[in-house]
Structure formats: C-alpha cells, structure tokens
N, C-alpha and C positions, 0 to 999 in steps of 0.2 A: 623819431619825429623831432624836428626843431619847432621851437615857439621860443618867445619872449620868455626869459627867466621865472618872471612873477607865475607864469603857467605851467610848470613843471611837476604842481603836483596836480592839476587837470586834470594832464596828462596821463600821468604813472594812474590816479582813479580810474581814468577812462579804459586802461589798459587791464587792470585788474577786475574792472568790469564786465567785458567779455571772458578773459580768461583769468580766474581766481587763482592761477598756482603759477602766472609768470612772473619773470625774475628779471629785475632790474639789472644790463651789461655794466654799462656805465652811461652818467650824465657831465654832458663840460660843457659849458655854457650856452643851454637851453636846448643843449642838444642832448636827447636820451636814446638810448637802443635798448631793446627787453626782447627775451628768448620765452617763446610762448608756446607750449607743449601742442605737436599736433592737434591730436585727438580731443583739443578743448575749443579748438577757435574752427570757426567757417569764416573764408575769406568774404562774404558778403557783409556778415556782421562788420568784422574791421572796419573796410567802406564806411559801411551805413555809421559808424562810432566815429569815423575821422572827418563823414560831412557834417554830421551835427557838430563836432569839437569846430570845424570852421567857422560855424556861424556864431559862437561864443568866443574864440580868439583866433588872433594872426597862427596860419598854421604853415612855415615856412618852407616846408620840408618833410616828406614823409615816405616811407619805402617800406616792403613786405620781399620778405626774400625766402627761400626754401635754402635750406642746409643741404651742404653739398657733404660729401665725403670730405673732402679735403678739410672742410669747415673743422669735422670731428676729428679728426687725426691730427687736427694742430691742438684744438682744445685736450684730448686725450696726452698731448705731448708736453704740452705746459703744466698739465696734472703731475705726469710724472715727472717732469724737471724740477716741478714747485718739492717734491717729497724727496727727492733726492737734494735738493737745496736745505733741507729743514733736520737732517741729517747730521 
C-alpha cells in the first residue's frame, strides 16, 4: 500500500488488524508491502480495511497478490545465500 509517510503506521495497524501474525516486507517512502499468512485473512476483510483506511487518508496505491512458486524459491534462495554468506 502507498499513502503519504505520516500514515505509515495507519497503515501497518490496519494490517495487523486483520491479520495479527503479518510481517512487515519492507517500507520506502510511504510505500509498505507485508506477507499475510493464508489461513488468517479473507480477501473481503482486506477490501472492507482498505475502504475505510480511504476515507481517513490519501490511499495511493494498493494490491493483494497470491504467492506463486516462483515467489518461494527465490525467498528460499536468498535464505540460503544469506547463511552461506554468514559463514
């Protein structure tokens, strides 16, 4: 989700709000992505969280994606490059 900087931690509440155990990817200016376990979020909620967050701030930007394979095999491959780096 992008908003204006000031609303960034909104945001990450609004997020933890539906799903208590998501994890922040990274935020760069005012722009955030968070990885939200299945099995805790229904895609209506989201919706229904990102039109009320609109009517309290500029919401610039926002997207719901499902993880692909591919997603996980690069994440898995960075795991293992990070541990073979630390080495």
């Amino acid at each position: 989700m992008t908003t204006h900087l000031y609303h960034e931690k909104n945001v990450e509440n609004m997020v933890l709000q539906f799903s208590p155990n998501a994890k922040k990817i990274y935020h760069i200016s005012g722009t955030q992505k968070f990885e939200l376990p299945k099995r805790e979020v229904r895609i209506a909620d989201v919706f229904r969280a990102v039109e009320n967050a609109k009517k309290q701030f500029t919401v610039s930007a926002w997207g719901l994606a499902d993880t692909t394979m591919e997603d996980v095999f690069i994440k898995v491959a960075r795991g293992a490059q990070e541990s073979i780096d630390l080495s």
